[in-house]
Biopython code that builds the backbone (N, CA, C, O; Angstrom):
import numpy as np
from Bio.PDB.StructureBuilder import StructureBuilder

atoms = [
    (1, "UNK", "N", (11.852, -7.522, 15.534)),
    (1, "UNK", "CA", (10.713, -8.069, 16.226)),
    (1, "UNK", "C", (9.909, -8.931, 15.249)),
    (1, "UNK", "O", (9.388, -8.427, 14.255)),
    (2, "UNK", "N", (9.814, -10.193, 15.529)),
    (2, "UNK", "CA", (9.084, -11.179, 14.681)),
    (2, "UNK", "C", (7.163, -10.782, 15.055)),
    (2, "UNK", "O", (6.458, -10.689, 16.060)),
    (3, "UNK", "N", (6.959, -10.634, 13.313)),
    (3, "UNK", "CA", (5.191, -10.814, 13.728)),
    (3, "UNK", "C", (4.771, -12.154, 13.589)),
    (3, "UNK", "O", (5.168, -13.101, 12.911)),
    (4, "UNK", "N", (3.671, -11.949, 14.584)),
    (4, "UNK", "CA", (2.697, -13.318, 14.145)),
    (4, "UNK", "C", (1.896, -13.512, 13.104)),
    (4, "UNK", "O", (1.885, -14.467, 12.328)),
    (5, "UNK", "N", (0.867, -12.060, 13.130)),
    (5, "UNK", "CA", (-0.112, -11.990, 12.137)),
    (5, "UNK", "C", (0.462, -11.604, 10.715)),
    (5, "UNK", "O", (1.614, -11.828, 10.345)),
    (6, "UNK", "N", (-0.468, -11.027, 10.027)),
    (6, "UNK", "CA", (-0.242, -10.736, 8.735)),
    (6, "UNK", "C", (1.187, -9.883, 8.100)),
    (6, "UNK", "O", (1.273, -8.810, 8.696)),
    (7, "UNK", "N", (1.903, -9.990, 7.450)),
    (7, "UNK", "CA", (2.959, -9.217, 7.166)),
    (7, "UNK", "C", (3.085, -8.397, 5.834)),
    (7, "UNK", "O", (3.718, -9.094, 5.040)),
    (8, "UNK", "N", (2.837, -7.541, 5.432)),
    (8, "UNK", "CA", (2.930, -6.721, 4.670)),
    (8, "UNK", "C", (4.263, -6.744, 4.000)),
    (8, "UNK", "O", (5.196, -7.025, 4.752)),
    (9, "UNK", "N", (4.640, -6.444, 2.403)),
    (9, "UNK", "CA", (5.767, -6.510, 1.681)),
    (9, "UNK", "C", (5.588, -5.445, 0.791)),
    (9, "UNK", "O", (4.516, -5.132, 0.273)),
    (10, "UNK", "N", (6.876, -4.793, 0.597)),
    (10, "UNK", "CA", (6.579, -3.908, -0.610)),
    (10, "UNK", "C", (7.888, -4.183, -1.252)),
    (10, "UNK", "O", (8.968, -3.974, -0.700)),
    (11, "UNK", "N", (7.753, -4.613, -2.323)),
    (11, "UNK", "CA", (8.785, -5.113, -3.213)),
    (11, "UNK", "C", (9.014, -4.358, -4.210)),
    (11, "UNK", "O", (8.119, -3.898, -4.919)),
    (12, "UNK", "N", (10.659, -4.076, -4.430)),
    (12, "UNK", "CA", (10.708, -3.524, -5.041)),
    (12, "UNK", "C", (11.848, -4.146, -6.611)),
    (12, "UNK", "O", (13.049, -4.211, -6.351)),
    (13, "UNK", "N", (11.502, -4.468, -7.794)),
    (13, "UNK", "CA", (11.972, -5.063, -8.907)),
    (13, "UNK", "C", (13.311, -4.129, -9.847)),
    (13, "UNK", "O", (13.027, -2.939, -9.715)),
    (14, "UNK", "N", (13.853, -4.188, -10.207)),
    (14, "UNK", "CA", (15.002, -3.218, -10.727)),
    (14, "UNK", "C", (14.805, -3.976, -12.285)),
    (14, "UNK", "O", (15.690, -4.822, -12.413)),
    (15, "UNK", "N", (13.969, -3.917, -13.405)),
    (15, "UNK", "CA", (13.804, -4.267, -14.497)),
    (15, "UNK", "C", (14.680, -3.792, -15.074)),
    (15, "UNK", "O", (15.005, -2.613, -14.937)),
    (16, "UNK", "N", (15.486, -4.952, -16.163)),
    (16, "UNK", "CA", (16.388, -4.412, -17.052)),
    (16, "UNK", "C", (15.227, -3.770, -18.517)),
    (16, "UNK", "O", (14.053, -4.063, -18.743)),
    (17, "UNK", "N", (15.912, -3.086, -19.065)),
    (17, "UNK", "CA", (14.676, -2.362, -20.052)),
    (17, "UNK", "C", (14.635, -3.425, -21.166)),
    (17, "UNK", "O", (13.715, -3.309, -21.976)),
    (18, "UNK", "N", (15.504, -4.449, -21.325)),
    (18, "UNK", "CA", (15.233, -5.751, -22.495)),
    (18, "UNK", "C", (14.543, -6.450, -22.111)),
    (18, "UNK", "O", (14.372, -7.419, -22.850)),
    (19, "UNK", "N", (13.913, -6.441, -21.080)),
    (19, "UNK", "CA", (13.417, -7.928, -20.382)),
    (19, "UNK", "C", (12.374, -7.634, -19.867)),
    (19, "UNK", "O", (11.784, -8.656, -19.516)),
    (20, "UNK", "N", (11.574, -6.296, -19.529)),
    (20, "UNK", "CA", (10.368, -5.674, -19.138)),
    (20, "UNK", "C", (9.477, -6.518, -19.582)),
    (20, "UNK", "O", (8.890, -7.098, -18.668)),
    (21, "UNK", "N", (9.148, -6.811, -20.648)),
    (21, "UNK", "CA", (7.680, -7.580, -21.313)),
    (21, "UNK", "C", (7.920, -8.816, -20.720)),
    (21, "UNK", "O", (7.004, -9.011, -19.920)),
    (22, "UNK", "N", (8.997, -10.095, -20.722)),
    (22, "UNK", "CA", (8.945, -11.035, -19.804)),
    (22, "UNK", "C", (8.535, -10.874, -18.724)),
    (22, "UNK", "O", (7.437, -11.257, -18.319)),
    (23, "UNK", "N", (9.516, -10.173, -17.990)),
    (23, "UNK", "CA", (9.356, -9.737, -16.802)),
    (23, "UNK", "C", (7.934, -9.458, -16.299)),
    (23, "UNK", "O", (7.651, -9.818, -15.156)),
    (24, "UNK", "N", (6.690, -8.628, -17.330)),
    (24, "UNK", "CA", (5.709, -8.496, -16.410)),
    (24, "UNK", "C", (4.696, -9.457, -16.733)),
    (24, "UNK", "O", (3.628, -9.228, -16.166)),
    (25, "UNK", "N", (4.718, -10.742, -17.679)),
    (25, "UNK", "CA", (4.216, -11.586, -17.624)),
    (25, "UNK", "C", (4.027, -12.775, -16.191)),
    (25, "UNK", "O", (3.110, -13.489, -15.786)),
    (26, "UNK", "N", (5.705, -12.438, -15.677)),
    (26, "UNK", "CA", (5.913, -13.370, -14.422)),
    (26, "UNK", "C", (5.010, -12.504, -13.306)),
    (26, "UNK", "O", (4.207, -12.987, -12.508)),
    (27, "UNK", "N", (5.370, -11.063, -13.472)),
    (27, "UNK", "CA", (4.625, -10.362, -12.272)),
    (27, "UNK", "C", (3.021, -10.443, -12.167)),
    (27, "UNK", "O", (2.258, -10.190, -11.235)),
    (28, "UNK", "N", (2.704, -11.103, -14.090)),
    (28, "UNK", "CA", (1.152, -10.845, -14.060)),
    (28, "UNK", "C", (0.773, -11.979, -13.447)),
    (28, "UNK", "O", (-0.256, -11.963, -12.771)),
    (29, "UNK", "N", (1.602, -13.257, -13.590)),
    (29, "UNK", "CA", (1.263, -14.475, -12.579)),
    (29, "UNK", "C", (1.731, -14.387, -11.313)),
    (29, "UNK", "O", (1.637, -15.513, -10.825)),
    (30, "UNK", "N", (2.267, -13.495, -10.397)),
    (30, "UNK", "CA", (3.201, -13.857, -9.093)),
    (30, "UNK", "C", (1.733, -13.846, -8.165)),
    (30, "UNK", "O", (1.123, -14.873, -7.868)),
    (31, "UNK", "N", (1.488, -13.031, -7.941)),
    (31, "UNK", "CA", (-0.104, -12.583, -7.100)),
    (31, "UNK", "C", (-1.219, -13.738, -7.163)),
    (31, "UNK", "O", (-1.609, -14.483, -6.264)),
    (32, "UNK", "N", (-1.493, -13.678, -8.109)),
    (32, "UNK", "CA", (-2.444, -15.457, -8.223)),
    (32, "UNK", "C", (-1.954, -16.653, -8.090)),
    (32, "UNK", "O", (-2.738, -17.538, -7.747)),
    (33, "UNK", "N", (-0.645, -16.965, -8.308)),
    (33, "UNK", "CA", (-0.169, -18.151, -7.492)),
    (33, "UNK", "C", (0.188, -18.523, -6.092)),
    (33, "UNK", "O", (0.356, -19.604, -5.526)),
    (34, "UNK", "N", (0.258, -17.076, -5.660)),
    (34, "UNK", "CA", (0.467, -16.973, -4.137)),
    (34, "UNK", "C", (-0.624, -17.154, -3.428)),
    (34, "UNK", "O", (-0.697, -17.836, -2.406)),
    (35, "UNK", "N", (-1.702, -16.413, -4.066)),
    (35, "UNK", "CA", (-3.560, -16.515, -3.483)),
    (35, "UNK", "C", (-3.810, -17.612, -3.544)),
    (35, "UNK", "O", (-4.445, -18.076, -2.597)),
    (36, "UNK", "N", (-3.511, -18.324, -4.432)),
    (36, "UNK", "CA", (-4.202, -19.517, -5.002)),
    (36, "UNK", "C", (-3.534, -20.813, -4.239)),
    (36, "UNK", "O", (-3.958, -21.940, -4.497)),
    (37, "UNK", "N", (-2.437, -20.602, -3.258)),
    (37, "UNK", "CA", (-1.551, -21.526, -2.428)),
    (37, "UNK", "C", (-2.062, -20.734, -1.223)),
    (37, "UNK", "O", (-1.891, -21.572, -0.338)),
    (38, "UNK", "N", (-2.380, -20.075, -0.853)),
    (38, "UNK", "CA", (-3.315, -19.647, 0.470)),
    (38, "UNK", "C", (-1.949, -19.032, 1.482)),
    (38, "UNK", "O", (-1.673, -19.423, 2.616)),
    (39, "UNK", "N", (-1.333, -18.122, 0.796)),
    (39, "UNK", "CA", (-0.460, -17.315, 1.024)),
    (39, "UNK", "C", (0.091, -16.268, 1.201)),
    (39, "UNK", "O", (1.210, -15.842, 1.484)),
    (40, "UNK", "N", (-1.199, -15.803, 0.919)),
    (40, "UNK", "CA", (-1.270, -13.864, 0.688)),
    (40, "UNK", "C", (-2.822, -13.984, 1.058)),
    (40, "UNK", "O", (-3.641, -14.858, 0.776)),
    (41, "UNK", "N", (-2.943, -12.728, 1.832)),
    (41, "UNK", "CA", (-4.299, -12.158, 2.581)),
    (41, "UNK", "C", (-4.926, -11.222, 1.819)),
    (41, "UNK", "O", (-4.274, -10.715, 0.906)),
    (42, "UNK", "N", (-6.059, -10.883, 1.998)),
    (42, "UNK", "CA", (-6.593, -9.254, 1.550)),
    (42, "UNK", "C", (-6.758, -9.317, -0.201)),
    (42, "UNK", "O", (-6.719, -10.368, -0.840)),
    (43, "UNK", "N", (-6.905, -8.252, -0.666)),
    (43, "UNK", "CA", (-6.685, -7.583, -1.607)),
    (43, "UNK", "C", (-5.621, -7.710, -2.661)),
    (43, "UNK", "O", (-4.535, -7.162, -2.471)),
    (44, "UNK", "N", (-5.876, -8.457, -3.861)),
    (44, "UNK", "CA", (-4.749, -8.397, -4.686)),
    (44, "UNK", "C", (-3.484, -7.366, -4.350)),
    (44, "UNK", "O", (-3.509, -6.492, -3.483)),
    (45, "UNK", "N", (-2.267, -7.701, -5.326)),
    (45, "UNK", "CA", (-1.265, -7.405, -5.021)),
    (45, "UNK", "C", (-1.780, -5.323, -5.454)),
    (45, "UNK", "O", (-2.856, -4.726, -5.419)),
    (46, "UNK", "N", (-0.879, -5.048, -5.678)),
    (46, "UNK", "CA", (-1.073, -3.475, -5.886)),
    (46, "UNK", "C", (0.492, -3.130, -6.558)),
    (46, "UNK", "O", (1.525, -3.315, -5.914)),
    (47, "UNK", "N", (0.466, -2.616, -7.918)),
    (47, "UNK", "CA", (1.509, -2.833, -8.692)),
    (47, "UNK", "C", (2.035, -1.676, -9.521)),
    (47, "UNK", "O", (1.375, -1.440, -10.533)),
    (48, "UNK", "N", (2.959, -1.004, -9.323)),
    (48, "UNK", "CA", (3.394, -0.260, -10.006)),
    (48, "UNK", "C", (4.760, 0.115, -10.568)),
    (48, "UNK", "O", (5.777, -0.435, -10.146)),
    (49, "UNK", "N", (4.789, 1.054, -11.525)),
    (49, "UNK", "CA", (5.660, 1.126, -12.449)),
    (49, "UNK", "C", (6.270, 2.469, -12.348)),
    (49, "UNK", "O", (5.508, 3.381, -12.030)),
    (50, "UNK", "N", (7.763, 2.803, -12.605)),
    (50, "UNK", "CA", (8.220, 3.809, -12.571)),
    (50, "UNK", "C", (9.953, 3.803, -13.179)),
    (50, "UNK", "O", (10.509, 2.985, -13.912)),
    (51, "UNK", "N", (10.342, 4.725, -12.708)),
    (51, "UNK", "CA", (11.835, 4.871, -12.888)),
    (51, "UNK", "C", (12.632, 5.428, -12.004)),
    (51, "UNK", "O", (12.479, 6.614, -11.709)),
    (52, "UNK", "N", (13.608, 4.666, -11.440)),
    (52, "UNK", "CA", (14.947, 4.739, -10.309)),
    (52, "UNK", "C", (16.287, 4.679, -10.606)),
    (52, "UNK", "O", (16.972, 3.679, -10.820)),
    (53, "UNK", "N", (16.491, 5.432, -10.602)),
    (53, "UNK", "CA", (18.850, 5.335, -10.380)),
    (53, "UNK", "C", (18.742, 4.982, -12.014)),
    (53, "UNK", "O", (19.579, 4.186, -12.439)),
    (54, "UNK", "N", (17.541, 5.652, -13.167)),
    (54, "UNK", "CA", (18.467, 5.627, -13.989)),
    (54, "UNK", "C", (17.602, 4.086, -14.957)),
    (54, "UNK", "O", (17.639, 3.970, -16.182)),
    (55, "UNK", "N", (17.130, 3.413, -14.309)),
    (55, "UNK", "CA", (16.638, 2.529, -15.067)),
    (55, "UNK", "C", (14.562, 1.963, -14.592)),
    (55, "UNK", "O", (13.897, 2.563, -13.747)),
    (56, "UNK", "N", (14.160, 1.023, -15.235)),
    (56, "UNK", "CA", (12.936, 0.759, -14.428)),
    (56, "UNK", "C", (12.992, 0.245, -13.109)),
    (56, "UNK", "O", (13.930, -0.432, -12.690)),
    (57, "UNK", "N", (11.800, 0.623, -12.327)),
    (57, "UNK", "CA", (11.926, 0.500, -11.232)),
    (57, "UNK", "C", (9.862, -0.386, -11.323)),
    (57, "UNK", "O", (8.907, 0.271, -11.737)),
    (58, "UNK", "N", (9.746, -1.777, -10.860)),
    (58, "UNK", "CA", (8.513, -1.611, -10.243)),
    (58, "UNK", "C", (8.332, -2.448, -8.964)),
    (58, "UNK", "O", (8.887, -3.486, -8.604)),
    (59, "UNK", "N", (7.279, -1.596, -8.320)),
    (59, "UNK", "CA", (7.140, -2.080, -7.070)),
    (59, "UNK", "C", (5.549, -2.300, -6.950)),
    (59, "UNK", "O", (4.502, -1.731, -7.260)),
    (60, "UNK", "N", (6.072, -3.655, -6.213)),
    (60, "UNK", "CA", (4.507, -4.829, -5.744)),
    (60, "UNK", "C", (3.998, -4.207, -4.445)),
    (60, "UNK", "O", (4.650, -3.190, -4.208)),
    (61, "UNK", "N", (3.168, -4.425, -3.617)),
    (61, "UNK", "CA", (2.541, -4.373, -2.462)),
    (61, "UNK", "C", (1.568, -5.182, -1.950)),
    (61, "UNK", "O", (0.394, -4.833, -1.822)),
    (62, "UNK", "N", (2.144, -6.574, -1.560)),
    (62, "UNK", "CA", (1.070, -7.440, -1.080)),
    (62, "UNK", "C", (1.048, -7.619, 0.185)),
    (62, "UNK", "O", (1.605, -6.809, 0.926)),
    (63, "UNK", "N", (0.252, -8.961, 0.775)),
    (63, "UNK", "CA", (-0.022, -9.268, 2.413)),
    (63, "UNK", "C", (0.409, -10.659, 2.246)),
    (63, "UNK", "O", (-0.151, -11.399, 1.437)),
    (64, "UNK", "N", (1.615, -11.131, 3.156)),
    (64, "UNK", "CA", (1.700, -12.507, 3.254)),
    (64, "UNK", "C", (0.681, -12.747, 4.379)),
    (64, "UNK", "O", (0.423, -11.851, 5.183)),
    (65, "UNK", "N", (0.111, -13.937, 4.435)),
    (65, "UNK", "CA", (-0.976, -14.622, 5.590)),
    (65, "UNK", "C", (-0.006, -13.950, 6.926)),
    (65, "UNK", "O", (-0.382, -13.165, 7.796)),
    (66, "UNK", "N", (1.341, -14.559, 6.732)),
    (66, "UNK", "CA", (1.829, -14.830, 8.179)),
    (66, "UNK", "C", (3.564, -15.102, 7.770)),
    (66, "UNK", "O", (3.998, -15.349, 6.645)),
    (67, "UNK", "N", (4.419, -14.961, 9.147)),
    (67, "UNK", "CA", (5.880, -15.684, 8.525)),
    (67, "UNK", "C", (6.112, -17.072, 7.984)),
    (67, "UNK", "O", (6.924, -17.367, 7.107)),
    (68, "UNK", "N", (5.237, -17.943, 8.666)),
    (68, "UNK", "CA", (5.240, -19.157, 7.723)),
    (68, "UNK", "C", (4.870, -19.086, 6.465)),
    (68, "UNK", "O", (5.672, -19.616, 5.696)),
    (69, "UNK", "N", (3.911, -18.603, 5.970)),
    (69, "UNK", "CA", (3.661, -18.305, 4.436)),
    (69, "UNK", "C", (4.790, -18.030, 3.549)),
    (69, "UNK", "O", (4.987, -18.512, 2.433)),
    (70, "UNK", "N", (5.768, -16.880, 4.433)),
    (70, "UNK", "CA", (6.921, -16.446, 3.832)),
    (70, "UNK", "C", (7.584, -17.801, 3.705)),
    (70, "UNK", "O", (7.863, -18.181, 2.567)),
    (71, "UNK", "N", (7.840, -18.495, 4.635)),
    (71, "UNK", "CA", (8.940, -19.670, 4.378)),
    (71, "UNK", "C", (8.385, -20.322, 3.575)),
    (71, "UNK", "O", (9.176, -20.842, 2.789)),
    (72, "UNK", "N", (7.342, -20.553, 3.393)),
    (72, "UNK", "CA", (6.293, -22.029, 2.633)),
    (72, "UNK", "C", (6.884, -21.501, 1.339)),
    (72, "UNK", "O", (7.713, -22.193, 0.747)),
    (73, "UNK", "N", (6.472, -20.185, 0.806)),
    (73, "UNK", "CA", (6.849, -19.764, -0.134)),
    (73, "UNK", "C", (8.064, -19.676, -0.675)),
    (73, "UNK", "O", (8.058, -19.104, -1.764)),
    (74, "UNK", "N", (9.460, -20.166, -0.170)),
    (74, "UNK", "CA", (10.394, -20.057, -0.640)),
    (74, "UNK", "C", (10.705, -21.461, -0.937)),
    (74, "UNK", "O", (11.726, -21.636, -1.602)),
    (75, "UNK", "N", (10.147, -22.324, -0.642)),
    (75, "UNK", "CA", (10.471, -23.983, -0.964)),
    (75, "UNK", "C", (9.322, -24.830, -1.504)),
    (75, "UNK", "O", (9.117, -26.041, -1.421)),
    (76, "UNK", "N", (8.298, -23.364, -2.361)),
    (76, "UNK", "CA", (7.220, -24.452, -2.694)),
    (76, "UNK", "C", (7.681, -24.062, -4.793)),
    (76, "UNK", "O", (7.954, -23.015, -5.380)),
    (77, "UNK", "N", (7.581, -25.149, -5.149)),
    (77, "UNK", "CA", (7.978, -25.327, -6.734)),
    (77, "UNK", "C", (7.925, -24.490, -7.450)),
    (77, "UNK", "O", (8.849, -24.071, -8.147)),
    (78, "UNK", "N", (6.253, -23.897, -7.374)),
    (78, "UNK", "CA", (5.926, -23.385, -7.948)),
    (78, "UNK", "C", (6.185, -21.548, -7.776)),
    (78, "UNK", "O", (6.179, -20.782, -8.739)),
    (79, "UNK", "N", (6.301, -21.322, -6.999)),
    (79, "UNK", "CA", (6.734, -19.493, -6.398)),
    (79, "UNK", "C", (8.569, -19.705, -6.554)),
    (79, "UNK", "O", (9.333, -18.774, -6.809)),
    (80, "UNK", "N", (8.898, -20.828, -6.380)),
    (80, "UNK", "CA", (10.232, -20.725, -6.816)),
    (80, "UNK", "C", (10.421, -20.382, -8.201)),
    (80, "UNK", "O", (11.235, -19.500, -8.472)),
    (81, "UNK", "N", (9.606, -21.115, -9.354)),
    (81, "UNK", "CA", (10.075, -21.277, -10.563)),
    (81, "UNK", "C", (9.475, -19.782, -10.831)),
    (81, "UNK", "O", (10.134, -19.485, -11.828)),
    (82, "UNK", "N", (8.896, -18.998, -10.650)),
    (82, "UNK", "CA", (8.366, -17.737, -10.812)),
    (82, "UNK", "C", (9.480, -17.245, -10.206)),
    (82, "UNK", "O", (10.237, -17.271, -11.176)),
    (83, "UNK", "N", (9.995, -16.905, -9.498)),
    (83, "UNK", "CA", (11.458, -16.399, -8.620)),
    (83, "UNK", "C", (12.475, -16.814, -9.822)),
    (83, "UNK", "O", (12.909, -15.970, -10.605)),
    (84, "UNK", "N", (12.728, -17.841, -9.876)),
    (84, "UNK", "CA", (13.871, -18.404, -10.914)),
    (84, "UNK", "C", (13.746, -17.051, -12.520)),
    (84, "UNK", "O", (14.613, -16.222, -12.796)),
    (85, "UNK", "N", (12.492, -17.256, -13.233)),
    (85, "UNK", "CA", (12.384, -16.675, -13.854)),
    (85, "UNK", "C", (12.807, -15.296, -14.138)),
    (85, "UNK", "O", (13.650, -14.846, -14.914)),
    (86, "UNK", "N", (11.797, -14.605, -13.097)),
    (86, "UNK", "CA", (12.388, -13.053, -12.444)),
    (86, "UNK", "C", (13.474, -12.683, -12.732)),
    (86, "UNK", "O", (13.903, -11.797, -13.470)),
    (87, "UNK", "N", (14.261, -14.000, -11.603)),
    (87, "UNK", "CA", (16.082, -13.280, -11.862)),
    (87, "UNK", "C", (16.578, -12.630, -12.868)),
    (87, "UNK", "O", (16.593, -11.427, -13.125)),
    (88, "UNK", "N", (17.050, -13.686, -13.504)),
    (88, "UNK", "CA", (17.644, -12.973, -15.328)),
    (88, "UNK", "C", (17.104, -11.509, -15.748)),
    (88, "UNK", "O", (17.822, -10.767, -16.419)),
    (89, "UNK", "N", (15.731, -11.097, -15.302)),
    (89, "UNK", "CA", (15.036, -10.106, -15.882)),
    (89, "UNK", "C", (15.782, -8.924, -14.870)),
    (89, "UNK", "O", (15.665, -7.777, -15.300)),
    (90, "UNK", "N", (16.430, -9.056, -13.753)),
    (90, "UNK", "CA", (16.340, -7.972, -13.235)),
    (90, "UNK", "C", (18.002, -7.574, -13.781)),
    (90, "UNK", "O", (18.614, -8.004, -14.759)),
    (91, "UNK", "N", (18.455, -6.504, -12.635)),
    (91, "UNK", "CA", (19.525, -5.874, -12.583)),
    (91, "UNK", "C", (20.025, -5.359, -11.414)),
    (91, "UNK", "O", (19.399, -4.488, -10.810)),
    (92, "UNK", "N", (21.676, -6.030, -10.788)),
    (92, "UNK", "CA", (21.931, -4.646, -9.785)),
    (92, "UNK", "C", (21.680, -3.301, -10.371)),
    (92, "UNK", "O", (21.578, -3.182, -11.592)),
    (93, "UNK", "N", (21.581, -2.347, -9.620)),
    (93, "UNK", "CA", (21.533, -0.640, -10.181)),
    (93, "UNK", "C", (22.286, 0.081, -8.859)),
    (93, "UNK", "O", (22.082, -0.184, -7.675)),
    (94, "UNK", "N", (23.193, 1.047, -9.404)),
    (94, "UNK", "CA", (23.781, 2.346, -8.556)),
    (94, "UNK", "C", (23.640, 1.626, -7.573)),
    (94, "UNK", "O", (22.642, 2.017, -6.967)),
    (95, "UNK", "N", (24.257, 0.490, -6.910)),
    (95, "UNK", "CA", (24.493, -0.087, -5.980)),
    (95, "UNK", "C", (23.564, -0.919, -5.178)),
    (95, "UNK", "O", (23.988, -1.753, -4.378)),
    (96, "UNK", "N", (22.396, -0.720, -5.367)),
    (96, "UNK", "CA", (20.811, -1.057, -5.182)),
    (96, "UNK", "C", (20.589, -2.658, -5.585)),
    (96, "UNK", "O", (20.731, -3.008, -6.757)),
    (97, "UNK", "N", (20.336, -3.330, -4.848)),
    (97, "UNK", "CA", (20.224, -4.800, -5.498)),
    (97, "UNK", "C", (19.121, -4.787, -6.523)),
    (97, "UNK", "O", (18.314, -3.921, -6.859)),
    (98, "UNK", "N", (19.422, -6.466, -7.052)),
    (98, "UNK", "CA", (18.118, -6.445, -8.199)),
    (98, "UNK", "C", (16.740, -6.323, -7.543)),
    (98, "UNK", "O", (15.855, -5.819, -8.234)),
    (99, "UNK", "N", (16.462, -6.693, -6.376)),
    (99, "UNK", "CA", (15.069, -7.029, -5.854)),
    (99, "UNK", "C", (15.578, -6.752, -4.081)),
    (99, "UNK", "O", (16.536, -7.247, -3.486)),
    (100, "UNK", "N", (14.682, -5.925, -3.653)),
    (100, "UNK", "CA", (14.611, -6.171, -1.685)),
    (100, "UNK", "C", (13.206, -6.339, -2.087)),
    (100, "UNK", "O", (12.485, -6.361, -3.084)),
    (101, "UNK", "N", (13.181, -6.457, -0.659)),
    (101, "UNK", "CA", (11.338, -6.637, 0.273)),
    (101, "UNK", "C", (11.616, -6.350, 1.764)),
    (101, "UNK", "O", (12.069, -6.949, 2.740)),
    (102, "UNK", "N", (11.206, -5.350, 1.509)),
    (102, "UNK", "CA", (11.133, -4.683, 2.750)),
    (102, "UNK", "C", (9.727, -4.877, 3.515)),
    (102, "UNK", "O", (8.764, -4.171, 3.217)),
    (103, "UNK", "N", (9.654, -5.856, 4.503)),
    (103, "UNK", "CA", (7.801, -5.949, 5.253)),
    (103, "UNK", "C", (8.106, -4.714, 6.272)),
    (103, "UNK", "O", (9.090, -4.299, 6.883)),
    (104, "UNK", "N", (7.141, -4.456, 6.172)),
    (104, "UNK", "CA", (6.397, -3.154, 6.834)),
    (104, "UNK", "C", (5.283, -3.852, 7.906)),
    (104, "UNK", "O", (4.971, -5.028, 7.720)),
    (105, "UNK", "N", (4.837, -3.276, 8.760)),
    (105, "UNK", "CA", (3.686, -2.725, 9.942)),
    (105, "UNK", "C", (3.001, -1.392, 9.702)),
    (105, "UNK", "O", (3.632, -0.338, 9.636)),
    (106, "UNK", "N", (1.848, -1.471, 9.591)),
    (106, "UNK", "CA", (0.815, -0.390, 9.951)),
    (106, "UNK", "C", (0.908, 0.451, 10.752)),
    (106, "UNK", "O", (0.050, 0.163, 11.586)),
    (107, "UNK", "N", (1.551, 1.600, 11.152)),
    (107, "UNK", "CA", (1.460, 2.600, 11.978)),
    (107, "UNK", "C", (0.383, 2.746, 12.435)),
    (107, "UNK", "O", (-0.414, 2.809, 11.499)),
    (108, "UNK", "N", (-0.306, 2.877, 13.760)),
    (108, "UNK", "CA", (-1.656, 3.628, 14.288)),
    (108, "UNK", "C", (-2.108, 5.621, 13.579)),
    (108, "UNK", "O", (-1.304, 6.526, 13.356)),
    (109, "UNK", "N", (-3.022, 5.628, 13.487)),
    (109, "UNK", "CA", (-3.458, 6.941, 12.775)),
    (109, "UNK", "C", (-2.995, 7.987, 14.315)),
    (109, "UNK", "O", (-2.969, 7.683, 15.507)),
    (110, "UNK", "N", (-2.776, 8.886, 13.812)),
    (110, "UNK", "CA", (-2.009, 10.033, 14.655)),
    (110, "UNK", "C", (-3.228, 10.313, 15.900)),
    (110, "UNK", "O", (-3.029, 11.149, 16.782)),
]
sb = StructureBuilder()
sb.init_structure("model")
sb.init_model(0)
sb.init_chain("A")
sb.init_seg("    ")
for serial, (resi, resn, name, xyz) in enumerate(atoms, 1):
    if name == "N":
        sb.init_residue(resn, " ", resi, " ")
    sb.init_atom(name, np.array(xyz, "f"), 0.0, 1.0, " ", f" {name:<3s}", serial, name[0])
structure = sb.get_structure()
């Protein structure tokens, strides 16, 4: 089911452990270049760090505006060359790609 409004992402990064310090330099810019192209809603991104299947694991949590935002964002220079970067840093893991994004919806409170 396609949304209209706002779309929620929770991303999740598969960091190789050589490449972590690059790696969170790009993540420390991904969030402000997206805001700053009027592409993400709300509240900075929400960012954390952990360990999965064995290696690092971190996961983002932002708001795209909308599905166009999503597309804008995949053909605009600048969120590409931040994407480009990323790559190299990550890793498949235990079968798990280097990176999903899974958008989510808000459940209603019980």
């Amino acid at each position: 089911m396609a949304t209209i409004g706002p779309e929620t992402v929770i991303a999740h990064y598969r960091v190789r452990a050589d490449r972590e310090g690059e790696f969170r330099v790009l993540l420390d810019r991904h969030w402000p270049v997206l805001q700053r192209l009027g592409l993400v809603v709300g509240a900075p991104s929400q960012r954390y760090r952990g360990q999965e299947r064995g290696g690092l694991l971190y996961v983002e949590i932002f708001t795209w505006r909308d599905a166009a935002a999503v597309e804008a964002a995949h053909t605009h220079p600048e969120v590409s060359a931040i994407w480009a970067a990323m790559e190299p840093c990550l890793e498949d893991r235990d079968g798990a790609p280097k990176w999903d994004f899974p958008h989510v919806q808000p459940l209603p409170p019980p």
